[in-house]
VOVEX-693581 format. One record per atom (N, C-alpha, C, O): residue in three letters; x, y, z. Coordinates in steps of 0.2 Angstrom, whole numbers, plus 5000, padded with zeros to 4 digits. Example, Ala and Ser with C-alpha at 12.3 -4.5 7.8 and 13.67 -1.06 7.14 Angstrom:
ALA506649725039ALA506249785039ALA506649845039ALA507149835042SER506449895035SER506849955036SER506450005039SER506750065040
REM end
This chain:
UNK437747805245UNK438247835248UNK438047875254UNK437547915254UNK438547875260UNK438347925266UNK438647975265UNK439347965266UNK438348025265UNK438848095265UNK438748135271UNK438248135274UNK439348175274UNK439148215279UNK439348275276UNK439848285273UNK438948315278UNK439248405275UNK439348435283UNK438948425288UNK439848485283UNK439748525288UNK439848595286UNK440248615283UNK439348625289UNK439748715285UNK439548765292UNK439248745297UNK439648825292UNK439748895298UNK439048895295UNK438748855298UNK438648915290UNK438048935287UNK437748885284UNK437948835281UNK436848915286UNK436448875283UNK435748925284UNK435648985286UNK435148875282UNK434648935284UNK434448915289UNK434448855292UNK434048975292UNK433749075290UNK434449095286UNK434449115280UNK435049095290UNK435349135285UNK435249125277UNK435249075273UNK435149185275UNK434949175267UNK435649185263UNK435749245263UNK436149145260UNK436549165253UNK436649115250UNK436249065250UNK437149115243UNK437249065239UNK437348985242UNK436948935241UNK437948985248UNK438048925255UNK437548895254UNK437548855249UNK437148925257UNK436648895260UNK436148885253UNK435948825252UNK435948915250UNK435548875242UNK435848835240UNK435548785238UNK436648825240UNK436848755237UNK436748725240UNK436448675238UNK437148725247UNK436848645252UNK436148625252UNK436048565252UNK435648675251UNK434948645250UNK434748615246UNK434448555247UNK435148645239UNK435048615234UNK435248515232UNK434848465231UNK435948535234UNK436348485233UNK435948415239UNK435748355238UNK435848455242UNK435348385248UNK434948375246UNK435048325244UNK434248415243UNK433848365241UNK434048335234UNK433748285232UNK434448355231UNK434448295224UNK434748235226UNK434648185224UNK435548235233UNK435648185232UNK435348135237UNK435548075238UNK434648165241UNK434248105243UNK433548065236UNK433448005235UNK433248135233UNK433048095228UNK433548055224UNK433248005226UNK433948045221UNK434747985219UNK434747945225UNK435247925225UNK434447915230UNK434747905236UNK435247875241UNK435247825244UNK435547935241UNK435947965246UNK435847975254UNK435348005256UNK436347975258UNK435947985261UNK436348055267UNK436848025269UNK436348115268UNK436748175267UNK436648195274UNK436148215276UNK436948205278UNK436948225283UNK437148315284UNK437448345279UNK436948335290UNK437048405289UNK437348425295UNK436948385299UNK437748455299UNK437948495305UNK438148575302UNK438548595299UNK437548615306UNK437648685305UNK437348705310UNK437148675315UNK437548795308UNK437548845319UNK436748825318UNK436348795314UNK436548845325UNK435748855326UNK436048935326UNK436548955326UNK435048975325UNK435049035324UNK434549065329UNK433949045329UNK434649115331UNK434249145335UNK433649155332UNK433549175327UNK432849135337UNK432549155331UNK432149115329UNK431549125329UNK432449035325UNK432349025320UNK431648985320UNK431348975325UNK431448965313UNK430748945316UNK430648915311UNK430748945306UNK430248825312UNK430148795306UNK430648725308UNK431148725311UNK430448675307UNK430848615307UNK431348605302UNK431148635296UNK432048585301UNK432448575296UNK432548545294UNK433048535291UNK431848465294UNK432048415292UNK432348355293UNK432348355299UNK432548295290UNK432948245296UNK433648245290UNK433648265285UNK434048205295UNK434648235296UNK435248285295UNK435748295291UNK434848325300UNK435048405303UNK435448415308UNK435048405313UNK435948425310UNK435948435316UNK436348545318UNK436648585315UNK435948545323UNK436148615325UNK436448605329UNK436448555333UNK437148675329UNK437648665335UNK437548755338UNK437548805334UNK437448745344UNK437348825347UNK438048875346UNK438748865346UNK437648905345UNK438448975341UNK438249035345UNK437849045349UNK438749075342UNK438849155346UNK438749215339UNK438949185334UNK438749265338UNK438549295333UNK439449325332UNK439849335336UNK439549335326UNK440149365322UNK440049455322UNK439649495321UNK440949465324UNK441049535325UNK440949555319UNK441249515314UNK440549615316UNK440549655312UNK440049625305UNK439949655300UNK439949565307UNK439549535303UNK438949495308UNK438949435310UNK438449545310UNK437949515314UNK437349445309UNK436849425313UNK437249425303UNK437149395301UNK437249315300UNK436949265298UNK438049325302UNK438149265303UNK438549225309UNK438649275313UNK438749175313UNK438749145319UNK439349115319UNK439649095314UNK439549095324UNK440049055324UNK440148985330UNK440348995336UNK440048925327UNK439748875331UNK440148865338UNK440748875338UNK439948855343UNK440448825349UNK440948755348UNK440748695348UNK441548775348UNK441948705347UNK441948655350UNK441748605346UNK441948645356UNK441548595363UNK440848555362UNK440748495363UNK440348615359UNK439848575356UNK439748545348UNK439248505346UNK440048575344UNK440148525336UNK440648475340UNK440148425339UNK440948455342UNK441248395343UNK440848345346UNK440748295343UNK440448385353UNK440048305356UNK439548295350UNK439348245348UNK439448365346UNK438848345340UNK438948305335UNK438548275331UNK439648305334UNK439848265327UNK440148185330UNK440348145326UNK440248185337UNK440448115341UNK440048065338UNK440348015337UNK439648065338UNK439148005339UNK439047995331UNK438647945331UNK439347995324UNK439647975319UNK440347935321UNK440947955323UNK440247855320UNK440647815322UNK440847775314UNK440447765309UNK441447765314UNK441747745309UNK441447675304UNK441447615306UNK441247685298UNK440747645294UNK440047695291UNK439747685286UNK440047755298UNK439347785297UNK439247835293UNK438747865293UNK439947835289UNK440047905282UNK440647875280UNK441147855283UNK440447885273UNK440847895268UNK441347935264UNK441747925260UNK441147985267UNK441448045264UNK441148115267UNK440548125267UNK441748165270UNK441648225272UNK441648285268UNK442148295264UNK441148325268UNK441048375264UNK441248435267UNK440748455269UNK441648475267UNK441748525271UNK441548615266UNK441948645263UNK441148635267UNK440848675264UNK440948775265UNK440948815261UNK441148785271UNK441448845271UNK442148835275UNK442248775278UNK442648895276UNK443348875278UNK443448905287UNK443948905290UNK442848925289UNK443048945298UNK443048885300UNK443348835297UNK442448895307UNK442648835311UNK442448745308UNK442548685309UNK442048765303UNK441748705299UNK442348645297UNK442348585298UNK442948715293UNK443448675290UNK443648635294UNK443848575292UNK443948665303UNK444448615308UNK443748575309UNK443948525306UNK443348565310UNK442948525314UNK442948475308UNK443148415310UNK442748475300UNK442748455297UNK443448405294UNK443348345293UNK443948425295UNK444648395295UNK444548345300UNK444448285299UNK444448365307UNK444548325313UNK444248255313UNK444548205314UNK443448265309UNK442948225309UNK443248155303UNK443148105304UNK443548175297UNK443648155292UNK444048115295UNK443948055296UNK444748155300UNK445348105300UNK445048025306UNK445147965306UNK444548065311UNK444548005315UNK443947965310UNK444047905311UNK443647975306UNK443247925303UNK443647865300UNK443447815300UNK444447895297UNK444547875292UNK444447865284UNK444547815281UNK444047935283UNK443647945276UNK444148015272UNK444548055274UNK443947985267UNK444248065261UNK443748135264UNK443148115266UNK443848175263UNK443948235263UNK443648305256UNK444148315252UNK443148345256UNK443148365250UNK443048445254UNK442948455260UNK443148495248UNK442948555252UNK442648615246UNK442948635241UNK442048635247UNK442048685241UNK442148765244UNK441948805249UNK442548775237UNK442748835238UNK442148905236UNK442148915230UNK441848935238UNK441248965237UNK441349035236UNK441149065232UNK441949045243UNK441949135241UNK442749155240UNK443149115242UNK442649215235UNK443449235234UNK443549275239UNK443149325240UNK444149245245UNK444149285249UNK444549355249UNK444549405254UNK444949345244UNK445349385244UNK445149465239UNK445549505237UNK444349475239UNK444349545237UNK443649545243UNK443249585243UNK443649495247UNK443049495253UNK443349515259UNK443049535263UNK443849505260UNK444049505271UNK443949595270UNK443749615275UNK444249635265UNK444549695267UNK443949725270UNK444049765276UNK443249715266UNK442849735269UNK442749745275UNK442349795277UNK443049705277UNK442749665285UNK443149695291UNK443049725296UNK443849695287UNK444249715294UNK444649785288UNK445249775287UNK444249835287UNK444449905283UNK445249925286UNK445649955282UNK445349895292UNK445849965298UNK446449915294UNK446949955294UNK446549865291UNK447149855288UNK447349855282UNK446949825279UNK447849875279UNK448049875274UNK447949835270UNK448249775271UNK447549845263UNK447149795258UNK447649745255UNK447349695253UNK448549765255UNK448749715253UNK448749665257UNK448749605255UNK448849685264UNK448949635269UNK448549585268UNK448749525267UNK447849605269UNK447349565269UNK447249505261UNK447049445260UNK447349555257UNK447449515251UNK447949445252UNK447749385252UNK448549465253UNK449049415256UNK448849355259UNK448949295257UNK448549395265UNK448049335272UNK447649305267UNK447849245266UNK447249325265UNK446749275262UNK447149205256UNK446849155255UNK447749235254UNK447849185249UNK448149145253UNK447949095253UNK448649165260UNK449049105264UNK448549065266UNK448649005267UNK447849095269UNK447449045271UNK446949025265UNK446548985268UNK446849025260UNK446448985254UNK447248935254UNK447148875256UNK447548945252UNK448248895250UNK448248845256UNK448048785255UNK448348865263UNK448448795267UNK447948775268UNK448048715270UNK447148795269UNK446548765268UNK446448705263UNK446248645264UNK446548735256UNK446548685251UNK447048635252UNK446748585250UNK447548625253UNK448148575254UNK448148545259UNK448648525262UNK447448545262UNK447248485270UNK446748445266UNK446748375267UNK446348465263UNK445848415258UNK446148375255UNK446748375254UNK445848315252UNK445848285247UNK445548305242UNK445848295237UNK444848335240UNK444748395232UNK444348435234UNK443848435238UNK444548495230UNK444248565232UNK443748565227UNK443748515223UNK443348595226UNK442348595221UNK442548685222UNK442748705227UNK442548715216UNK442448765213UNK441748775210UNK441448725208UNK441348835209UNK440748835207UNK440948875201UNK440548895197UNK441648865200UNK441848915190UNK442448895189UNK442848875194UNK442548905182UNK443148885179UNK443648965182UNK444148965185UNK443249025181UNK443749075182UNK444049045191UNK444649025192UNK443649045196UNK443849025203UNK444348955202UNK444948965203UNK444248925200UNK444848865197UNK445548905196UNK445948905201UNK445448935190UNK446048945190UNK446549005193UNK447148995193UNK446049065198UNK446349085205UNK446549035207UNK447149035206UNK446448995208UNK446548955215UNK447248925215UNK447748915218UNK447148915207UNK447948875204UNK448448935204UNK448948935206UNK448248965201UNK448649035202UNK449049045210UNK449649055210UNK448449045216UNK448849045223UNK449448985224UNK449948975228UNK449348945218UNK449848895221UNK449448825224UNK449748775225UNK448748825224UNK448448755224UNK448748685221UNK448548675215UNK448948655223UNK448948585220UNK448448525221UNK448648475218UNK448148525223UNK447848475226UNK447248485220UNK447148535217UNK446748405220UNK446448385213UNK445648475214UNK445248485219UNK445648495210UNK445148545208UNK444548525204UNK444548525198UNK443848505207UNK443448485201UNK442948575201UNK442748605206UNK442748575194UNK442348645193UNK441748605193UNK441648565189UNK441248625198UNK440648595201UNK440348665201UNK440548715204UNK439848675196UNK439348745198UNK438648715202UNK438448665200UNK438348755207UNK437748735210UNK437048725204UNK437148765200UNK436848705203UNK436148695198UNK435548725201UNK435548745207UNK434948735196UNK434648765197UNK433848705200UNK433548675195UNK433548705207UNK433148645207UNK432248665203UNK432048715202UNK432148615201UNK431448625196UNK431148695201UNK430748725197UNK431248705206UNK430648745209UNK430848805206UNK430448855205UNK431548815203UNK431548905202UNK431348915195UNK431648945191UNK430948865194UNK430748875186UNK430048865186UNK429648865181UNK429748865192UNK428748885192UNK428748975193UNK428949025197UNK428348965188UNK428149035186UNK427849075192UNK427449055196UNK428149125193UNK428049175198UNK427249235196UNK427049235190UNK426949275201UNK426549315199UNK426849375200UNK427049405205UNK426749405193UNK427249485192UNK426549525198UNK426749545204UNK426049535194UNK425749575198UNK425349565205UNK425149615208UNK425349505208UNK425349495211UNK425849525217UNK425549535222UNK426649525217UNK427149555218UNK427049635218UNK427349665223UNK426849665214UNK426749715213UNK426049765217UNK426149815220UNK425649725215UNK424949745219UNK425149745225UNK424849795228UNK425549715228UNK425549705234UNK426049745240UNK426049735246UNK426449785236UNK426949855236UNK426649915234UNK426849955238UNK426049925228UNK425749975226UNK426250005220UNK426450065220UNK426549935217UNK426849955211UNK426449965204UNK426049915203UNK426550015201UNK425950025195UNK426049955190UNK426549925192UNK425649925186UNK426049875179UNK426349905175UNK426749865171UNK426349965175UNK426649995170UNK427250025171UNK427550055167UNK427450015177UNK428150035180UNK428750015180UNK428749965184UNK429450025176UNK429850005172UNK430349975180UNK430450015185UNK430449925180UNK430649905188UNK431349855185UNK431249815181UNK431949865187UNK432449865188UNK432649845195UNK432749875200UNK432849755195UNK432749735202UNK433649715202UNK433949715197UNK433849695209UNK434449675213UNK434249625217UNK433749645221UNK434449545218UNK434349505223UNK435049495224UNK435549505220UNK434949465232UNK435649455234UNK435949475242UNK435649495246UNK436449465243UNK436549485250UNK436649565250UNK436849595245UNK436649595255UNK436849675255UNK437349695257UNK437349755260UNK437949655254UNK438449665258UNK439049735252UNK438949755247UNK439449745256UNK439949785251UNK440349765245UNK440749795243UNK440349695243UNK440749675241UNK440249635235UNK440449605231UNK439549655235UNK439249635231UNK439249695224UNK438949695219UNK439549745226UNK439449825222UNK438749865221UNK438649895216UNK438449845225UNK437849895227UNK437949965226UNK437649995221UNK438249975230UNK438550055228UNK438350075220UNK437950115217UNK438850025216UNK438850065210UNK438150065205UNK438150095200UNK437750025207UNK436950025204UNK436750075207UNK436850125203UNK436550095213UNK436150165215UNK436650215211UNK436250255208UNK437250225211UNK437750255209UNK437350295199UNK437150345197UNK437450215199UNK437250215190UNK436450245190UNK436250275185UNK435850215196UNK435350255196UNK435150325196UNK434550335193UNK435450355197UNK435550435197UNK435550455190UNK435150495188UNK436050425186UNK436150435180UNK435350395176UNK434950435173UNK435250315176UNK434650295173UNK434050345174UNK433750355170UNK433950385182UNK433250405180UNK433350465179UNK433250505183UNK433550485175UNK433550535170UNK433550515164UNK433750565161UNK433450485160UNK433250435155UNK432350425156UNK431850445153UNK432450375162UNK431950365163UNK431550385169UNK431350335171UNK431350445172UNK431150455178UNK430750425183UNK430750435189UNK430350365180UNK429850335182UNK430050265183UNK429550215183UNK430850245183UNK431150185185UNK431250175192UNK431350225196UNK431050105193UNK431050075203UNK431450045203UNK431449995199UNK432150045207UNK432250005208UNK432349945214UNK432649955220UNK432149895213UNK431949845219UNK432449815223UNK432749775219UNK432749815227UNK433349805231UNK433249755237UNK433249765243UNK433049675233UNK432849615238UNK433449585241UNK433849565237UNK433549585250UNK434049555253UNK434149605258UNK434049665259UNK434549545263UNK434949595269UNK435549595269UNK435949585264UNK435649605274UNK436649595274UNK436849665278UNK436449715279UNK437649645280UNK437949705283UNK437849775281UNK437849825285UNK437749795274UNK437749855272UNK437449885269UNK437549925265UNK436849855271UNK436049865272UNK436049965273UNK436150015270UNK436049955282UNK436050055281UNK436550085279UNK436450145277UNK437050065278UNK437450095272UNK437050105265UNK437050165263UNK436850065261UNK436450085256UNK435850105256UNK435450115251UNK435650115265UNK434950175263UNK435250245265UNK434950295263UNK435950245270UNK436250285268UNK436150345261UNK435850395260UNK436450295256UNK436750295251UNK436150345247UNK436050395244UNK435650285249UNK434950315243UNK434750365246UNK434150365244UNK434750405251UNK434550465255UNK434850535252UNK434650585252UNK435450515252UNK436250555251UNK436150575244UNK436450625241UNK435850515239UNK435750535233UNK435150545230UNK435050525224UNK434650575234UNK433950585232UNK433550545229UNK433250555224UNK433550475231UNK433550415227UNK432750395233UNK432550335232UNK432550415237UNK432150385242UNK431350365236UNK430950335238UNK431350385231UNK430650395227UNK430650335223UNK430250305220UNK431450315222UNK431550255215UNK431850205220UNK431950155216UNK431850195225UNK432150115228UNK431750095232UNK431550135236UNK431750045231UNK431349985235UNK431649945239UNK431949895236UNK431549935246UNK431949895252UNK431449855252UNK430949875254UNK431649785250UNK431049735251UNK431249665257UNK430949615259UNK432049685258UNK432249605262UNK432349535260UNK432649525255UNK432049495264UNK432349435262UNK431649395262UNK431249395266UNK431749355255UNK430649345254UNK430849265254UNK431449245253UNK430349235256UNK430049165253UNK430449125247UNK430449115241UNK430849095250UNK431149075241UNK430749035237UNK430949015232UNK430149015239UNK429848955235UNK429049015234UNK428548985232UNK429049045236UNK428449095233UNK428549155230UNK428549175224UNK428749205236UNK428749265234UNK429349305231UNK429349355228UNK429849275232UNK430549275230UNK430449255223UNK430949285220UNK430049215219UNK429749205212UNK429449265209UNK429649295204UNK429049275214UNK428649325212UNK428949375210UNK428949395205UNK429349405215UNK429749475215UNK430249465209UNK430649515209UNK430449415203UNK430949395199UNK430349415195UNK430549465192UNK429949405195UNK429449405189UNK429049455189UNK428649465185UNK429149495192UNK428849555194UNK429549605188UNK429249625183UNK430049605188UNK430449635187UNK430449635179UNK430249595175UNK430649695177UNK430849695170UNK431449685168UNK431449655163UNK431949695170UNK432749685170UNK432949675178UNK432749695183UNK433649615177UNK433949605185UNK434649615182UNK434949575178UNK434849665185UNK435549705185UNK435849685191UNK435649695196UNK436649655189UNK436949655192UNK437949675192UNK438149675187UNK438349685197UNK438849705196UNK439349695200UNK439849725201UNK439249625203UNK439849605207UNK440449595207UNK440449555203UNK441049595209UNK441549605207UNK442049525209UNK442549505206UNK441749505214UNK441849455217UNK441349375217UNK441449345222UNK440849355212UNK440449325214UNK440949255211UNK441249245206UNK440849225215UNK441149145212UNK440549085207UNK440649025206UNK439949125207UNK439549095201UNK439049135200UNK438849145194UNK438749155204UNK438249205203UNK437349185201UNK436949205197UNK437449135205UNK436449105205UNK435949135204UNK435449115201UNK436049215207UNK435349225206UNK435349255199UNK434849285197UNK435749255197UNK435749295188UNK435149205187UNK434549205185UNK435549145188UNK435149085183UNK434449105186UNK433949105183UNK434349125193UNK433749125196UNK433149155191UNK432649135189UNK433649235190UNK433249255186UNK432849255180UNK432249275180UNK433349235176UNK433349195172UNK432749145171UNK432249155166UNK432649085175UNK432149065174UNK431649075176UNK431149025175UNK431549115179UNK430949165177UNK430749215172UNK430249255173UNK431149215167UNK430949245162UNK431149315163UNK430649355162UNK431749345165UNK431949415169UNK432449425165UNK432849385167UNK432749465159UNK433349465156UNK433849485162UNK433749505168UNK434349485159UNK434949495164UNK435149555159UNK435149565153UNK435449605167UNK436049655163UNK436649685167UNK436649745169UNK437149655166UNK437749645171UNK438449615168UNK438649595162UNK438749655174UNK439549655174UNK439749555172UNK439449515174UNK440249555167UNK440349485168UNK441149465169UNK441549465165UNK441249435178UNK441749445181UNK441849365184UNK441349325186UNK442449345184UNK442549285188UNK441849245186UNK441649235180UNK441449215194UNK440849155190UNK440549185186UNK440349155181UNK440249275185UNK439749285184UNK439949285174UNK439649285169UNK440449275176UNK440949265165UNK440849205162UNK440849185156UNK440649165168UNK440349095167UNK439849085166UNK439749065160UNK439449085171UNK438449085170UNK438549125160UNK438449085155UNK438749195161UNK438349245155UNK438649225148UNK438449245143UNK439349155150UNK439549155143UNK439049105138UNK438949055140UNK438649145131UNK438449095127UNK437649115128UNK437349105123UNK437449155134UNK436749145134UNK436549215128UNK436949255126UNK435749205128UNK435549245125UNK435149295129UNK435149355127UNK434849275133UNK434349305138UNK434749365143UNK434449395147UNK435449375141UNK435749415147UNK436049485143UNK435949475137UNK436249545143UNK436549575141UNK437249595145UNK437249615151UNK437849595141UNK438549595146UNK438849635146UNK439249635142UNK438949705151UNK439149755151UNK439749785153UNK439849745158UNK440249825153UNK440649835157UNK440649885163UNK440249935162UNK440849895168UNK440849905175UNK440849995174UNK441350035176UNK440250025168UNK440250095168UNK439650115168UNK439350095164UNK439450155173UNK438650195172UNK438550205165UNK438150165162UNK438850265161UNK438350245155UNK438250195149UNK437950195144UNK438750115153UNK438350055147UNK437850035151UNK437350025148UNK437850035158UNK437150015163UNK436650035159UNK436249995156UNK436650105159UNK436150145157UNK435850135152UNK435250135152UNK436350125145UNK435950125138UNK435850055138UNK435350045135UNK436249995141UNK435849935139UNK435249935144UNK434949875143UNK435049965147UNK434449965153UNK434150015148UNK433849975144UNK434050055147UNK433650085142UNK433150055134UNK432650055132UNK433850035134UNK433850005125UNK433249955127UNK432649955124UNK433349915132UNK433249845135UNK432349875136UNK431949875131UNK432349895142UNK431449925142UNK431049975138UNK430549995140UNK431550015130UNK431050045129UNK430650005123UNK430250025119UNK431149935123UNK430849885115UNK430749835118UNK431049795121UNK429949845117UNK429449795121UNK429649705118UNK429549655120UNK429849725112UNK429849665106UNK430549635108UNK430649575109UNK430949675109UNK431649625111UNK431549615118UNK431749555121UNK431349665122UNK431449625130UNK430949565129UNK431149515133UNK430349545126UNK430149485126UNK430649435122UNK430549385125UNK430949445117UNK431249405115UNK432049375120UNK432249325119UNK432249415126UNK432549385128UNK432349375133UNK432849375137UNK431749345134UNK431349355142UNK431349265138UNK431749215140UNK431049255134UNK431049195131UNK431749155132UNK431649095134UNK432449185129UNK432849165128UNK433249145134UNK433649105135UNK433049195141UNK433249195146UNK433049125149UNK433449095153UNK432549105148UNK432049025151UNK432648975148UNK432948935151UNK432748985143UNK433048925139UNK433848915140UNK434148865140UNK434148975141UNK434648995146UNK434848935154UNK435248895156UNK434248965156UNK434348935162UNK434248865165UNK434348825170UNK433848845158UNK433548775158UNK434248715158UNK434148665161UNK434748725155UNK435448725154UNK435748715160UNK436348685159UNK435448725167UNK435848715173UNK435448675178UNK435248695183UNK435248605174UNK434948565180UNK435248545187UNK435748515188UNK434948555192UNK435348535197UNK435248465198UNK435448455204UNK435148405195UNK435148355196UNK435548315191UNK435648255190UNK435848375189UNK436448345184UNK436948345186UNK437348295186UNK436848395189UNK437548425194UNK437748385200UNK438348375201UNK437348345204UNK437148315210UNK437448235207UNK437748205211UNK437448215201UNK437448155198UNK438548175198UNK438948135201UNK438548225195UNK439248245195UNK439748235201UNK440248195201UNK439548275206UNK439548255214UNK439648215216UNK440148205220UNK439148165214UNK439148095218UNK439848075215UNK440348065219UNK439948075206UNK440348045204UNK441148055209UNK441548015212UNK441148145210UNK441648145213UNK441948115219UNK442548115220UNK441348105224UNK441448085229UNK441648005229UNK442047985233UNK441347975224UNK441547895223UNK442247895220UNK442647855222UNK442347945216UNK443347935214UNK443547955219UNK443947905221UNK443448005222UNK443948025231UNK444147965236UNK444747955238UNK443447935236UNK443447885239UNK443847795237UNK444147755240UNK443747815231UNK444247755229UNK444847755228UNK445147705228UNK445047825227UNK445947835224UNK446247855229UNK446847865227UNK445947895239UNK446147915239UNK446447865246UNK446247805247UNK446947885251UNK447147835257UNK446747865261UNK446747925262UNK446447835264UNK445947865269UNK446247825276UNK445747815280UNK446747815278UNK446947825284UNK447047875287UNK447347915283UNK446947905294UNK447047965295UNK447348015295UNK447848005297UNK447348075294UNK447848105289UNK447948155297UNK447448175300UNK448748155300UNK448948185303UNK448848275303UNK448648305298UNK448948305309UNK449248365305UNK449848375305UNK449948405300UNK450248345308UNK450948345305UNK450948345295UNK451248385290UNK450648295296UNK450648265288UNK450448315283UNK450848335279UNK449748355285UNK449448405282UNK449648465281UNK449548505277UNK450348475289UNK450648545288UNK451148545283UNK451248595281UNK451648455281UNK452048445277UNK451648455270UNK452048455265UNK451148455268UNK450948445262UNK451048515259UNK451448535254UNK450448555265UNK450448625265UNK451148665262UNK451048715258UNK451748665265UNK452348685266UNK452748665260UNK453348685260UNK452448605256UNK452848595252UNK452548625244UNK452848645238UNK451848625246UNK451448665241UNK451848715239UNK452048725233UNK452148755246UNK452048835246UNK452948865244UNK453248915243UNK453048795244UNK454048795244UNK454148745241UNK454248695245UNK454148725235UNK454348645231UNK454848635233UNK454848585236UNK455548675233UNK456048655235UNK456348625244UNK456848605246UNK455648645247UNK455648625252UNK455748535256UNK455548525262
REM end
């Protein structure tokens, strides 16, 4: 099968986007498939991306200097030269300019259409644009998740919880829950001290790590928050703060303001096939508290590194943690943080016992099972669906009837 994916993001940008697309490419070239990619170029960037990649020159996004925004004039001549026969099916992966370009490409090919939905946008835009009224934007993001999804022929959820928002907004169109998997690499053993030596962290240092992006919507805030509280318990706790993102000097703000400069560690964005191992393995506990995560990877990440989990369980993140043993699941209060963070590193015998448990957890999310799924769905899309070219007229009737049956 020839796939084309398009999306706003990919790497150097480091997020979940961009690990899944990774993912999901190489498993379905080993399956052989064959996956094309259209993403921004990035200032900067450095390293070959492989064969079929293509880069489209972009301009940097207001208020989020980490991510880009492609030129429409050049995604078009970039995706021209895709002539009808040459793909099977369009992937559209995030909802800016990917999605129009993505719609455009699907209708002139004459191909089915898929799109995954990745982020909840509607506890994410306020962030972004604070000067409006939170219901507003609440609102905005469901009118545009609704007519987004109702241009596709099928949306991929990475959770059952996002599934069922989606149906809630009013979604009709076919929904498959597709979670990213985990590829064999994030299951070789990392070097703890190795990671540590290399910071001038003791071994005997109770460390308490965070991977992820640095954004506000990930609840940062409330771990430094709840840190204040932990090291008084345990004074002699680090904790490691891997990743960038917009809200990066807001949380060193944060940790300044709250005399936290001696227990946090600003380490950035590592290697994901070496030291980014490392740094999982290095850790005694990976806490987390997002309020918004649509599956939440790096908990499996951790995980298979043998790193207990100790975290909020919300939307995807209720998915990953339901059934495992390797995780402990808290509710969104400093003091369960605390005592299961305590409880957790002061019993040598059980945090191994769920460092063990956590391997076998994670083992559960091959990503080439997932890939095998994928394909499936791409091949029903393709079979069931009319792939004549779908208007916008058509698409805005679809949309409109979604949003008004009696319409």
């Amino acid at each position: 099968m020839r796939i084309l994916m398009v999306s706003d993001v990919y790497f150097p940008r480091v997020n979940g986007v961009s690990t899944s697309i990774r993912t999901y490419r190489e498993d379905l070239a080993a399956l052989g498939h064959t996956c094309e990619l259209v993403a921004p170029e990035y200032p900067h960037r450095t390293g070959p991306d492989g064969a079929h990649v293509t880069r489209v020159r972009s301009r940097g996004v207001p208020r989020d200097p980490e991510d880009r925004m492609m030129a429409r004039g050049e995604l078009r001549r970039a995706t021209a030269r895709f002539k009808r026969g040459d793909i099977d099916v369009v992937h559209i992966q995030t909802p800016f300019v990917a999605h129009y370009a993505g719609l455009e490409l699907a209708r002139r090919l004459a191909v089915p259409v898929v799109e995954s939905y990745h982020t909840y946008f509607e506890r994410y835009l306020y962030h972004y644009v604070p000067m409006l009224p939170a219901g507003w934007m609440k609102a905005l993001a469901r009118r545009f998740t609704l007519s987004q999804c109702h241009e596709v022929d099928a949306v991929i959820s990475p959770s059952r919880p996002m599934a069922d928002a989606l149906r809630a907004y009013g979604v009709r169109t076919r929904i498959d829950v597709l979670p990213t998997g985990l590829d064999p690499g994030r299951f070789v053993a990392g070097d703890r001290m190795r990671f540590r030596a290399a910071r001038g962290i003791a071994g005997s240092r109770p460390v308490a790590l965070f991977v992820g992006r640095v954004a506000h919507e990930k609840n940062i805030d409330f771990l430094l928050q709840m840190l204040v509280s932990l090291r008084r318990e345990m004074p002699d706790i680090l904790f490691v703060l891997a990743g960038e993102g917009p809200a990066l000097p807001h949380c060193q703000e944060l940790v300044r303001s709250l005399g936290l400069e001696a227990s946090v560690l600003f380490v950035g964005n590592m290697d994901r096939d070496t030291e980014l191992l490392d740094c999982y393995a290095a850790a005694d506990v990976f806490v987390f508290a997002s309020r918004t995560e649509t599956q939440g990877l790096v908990l499996l990440e951790a995980m298979a590194q043998g790193t207990p989990v100790v975290s909020t369980a919300v939307m995807g993140t209720a998915e990953v943690l339901a059934g495992t043993s390797g995780s402990v699941v808290v509710e969104e209060r400093s003091e369960a943080f605390v005592a299961a963070i305590t409880s957790l590193l002061r019993d040598p015998v059980r945090r191994a016992a769920l460092s063990a448990a956590a391997r076998v957890d994670a083992a559960g999310w091959s990503s080439r099972a997932m890939a095998n799924k994928l394909v499936s769905l791409y091949e029903s899309v393709t079979q069931v669906c009319d792939v004549t070219p779908l208007s916008s007229a058509r698409h805005r009737s679809v949309a409109a009837t979604a949003e008004n049956p009696a319409a």
